[in-house]
N, C-alpha and C positions, 0 to 999 in steps of 0.2 A: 284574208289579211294581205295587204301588199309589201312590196320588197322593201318599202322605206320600214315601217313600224318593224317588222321584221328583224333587221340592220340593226335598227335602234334597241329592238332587243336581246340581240347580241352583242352587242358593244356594250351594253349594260350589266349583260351577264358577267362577262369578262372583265368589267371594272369591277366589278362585284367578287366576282374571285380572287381578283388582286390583293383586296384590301383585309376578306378576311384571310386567306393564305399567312398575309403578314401579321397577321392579329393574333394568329395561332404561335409565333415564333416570337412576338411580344410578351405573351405571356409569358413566358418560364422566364422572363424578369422578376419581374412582379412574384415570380412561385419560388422564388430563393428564399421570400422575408417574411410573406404572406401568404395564409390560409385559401385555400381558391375560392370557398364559402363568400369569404371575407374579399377577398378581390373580386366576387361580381358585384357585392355591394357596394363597391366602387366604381367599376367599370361602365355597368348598364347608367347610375344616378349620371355619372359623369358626361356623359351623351345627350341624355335627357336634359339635361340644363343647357347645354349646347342648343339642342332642339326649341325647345320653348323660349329661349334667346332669339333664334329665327323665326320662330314662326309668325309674328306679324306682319316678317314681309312671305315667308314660302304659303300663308296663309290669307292674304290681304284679300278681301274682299270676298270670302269663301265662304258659301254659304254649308254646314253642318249637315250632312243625311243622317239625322239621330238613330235608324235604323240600322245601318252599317255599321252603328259605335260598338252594339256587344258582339260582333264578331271581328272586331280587332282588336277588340281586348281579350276575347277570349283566347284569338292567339298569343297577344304577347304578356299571359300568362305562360306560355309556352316553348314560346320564340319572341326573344332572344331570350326570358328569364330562362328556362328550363333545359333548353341548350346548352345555355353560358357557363351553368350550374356544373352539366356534365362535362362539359368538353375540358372546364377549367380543372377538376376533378379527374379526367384521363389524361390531362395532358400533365400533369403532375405525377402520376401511376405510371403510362405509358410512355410519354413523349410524345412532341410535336408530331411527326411522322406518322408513327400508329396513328394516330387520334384523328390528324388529319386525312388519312388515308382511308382509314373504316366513316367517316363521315363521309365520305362517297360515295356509299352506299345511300345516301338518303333519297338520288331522282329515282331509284326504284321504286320510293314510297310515293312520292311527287306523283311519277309519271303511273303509276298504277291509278291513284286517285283523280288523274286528272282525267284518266279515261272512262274512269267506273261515272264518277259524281258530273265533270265538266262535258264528256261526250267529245273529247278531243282526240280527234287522229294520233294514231302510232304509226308512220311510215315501215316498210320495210330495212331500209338503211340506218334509221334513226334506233330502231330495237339492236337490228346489229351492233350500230355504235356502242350503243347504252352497255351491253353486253360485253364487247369489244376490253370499255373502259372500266367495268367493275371486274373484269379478268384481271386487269392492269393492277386493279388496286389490291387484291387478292395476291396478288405475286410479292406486291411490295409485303404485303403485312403476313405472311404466309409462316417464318420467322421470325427472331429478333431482331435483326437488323437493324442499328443505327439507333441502340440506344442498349449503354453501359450496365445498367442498373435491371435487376432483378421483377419481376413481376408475376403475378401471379393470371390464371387464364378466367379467373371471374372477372379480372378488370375490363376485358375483353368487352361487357356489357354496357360499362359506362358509355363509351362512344356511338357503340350500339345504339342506345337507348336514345342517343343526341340526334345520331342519323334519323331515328324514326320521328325525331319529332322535328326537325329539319325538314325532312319529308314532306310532310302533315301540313305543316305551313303556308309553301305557295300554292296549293292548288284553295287551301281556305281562306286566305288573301284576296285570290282570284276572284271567289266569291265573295266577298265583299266590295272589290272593287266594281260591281258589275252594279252593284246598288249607290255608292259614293264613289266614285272613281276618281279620287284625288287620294295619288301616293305617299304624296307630305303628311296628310292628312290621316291618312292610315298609320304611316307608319309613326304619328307620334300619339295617338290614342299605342298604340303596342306599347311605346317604350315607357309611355306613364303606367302601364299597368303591371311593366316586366318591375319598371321601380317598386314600385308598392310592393311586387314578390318579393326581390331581395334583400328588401329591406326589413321584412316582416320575420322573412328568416333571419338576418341578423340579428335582428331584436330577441330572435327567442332564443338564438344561440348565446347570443354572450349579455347581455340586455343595457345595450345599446345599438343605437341605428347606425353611426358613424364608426367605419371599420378601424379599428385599432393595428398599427404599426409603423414601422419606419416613416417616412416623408418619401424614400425613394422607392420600396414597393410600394406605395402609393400613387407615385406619381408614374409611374410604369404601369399599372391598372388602368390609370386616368388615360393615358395614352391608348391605351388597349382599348378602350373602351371606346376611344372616339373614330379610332382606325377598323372597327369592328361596328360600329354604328353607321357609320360611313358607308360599310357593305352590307347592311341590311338595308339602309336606305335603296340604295341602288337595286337591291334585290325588287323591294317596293317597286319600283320602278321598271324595272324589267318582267315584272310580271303582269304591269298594267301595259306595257307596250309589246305583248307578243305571247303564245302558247306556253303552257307551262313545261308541253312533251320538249319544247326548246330551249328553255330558259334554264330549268332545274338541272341536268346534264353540263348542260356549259357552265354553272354556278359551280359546282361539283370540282370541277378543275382547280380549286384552288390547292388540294396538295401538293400542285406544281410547284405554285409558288413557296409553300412552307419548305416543301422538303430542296430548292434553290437558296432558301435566306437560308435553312439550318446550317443548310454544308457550307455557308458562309461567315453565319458569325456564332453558330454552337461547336465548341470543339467535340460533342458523344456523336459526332454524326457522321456518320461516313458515306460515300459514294460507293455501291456496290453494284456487279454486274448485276443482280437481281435487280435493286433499285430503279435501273437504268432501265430493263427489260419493263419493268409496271411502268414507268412513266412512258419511253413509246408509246404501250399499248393505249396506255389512258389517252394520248394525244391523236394516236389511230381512230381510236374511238370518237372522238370530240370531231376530227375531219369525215368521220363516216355519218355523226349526225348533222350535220351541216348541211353535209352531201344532199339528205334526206329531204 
């Protein structure tokens, strides 16, 4: 693979981290009014309409690989519905921070799969990295730190569980893009089928499809949702333009971001020398895979 598609997939990674970083510190808008259940069944529909609003021009002319369909739907059974599920759900338990930070764990899953299933190189310097940067996160979440409120250590799992399916994701993305290799395209067969998830659980939760409360966690979800689809798109995309041992790591970066907005517009957050010590490392790491 050459230096340009390369480039491109790092520079997509990292808009890709951008966006969910902030999606993770959106949320606990939205988690003041509304149920998190309840907020991805607005978050994920909310995008999806977005999507299929575009698609006849991000789709014009595009002929369907009907064989690639059930394996992007089987992801986005997965990702973003199953994710969105947890993350919304820790990040309510935990906070921004934890949540985002044990979700950085998930290129361990990426990059394991991508080597077992995709047969893709692990450099020497890129494992360091990898390593370098889940030390990082481990420091940060090591404690409670930077967040007020009480918690118990099973919650610990929720994020967990997001990571691994996080994980799981792009290296099966990948495969599918190897048969349909159209990102748009991928990525809106996922978010029609994450809809259909959360909506299905709405329904059985409360029995209705359209999530009940305020107007303003509502519209805080809707936001969330499109600033969060935003960076799964991009994900799509950076996994069709470059290795996933590259992409998933550099994706992983986004608790930089969450835990920069926290300590800027959540008052439970604080800047601690701990804090400070995980994010170096994680951005040590991010320069050592690079390096790689």
């Amino acid at each position: 693979m050459g230096d340009k598609p390369c480039m491109a997939a790092i520079l997509l990674a990292f808009a890709s981290a951008a966006f969910l970083g902030t999606g993770v510190v959106l949320t606990q808008f939205g988690l003041r009014t509304i149920h998190p259940l309840s907020g991805a069944a607005l978050s994920i529909p909310a995008f999806t309409l977005c999507f299929l609003l575009l698609s006849p021009f991000l789709l014009h002319g595009e002929t369907v690989v009907w064989r690639a369909v059930p394996i992007f739907a089987a992801v986005g059974f997965g990702f973003p519905a199953a994710a969105t599920l947890l993350t919304f759900a820790s990040n309510r338990s935990l906070g921004p921070v934890v949540t985002s930070s044990l979700g950085n764990l998930a290129p361990l899953f990426s990059v394991g799969l991508a080597i077992l299933v995709l047969h893709e190189p692990l450099r020497l310097f890129q494992f360091i990295g990898l390593m370098v940067a889940i030390g990082g996160v481990l420091i940060i979440t090591v404690n409670r730190t930077g967040n007020v409120r009480d918690w118990k250590t099973w919650a610990l799992l929720l994020p967990l569980c997001a990571a691994l399916v996080r994980g799981i994701a792009p290296p099966v993305i990948k495969l599918g893009l190897e048969i349909w290799p159209n990102p748009f395209g991928a990525g809106l067969v996922g978010y029609i089928f994450s809809t259909l998830t959360v909506l299905t659980i709405e329904r059985t939760r409360n029995g209705h499809f359209i999530a009940q409360g305020p107007n303003a966690g509502r519209l805080w979800f809707a936001l969330t949702g499109i600033i969060n689809g935003i960076g799964t798109l991009l994900l799509y995309l950076a996994v069709g333009a470059g290795p996933v041992t590259l992409v998933a790591p550099l994706i992983a970066t986004y608790p930089l971001v969450t835990v920069g907005l926290s300590a800027l517009v959540l008052s439970n957050v604080r800047i601690t020398a701990r804090l400070v010590t995980g994010v170096v490392m994680t951005v040590v790491g991010v320069v050592l895979i690079l390096a790689g």
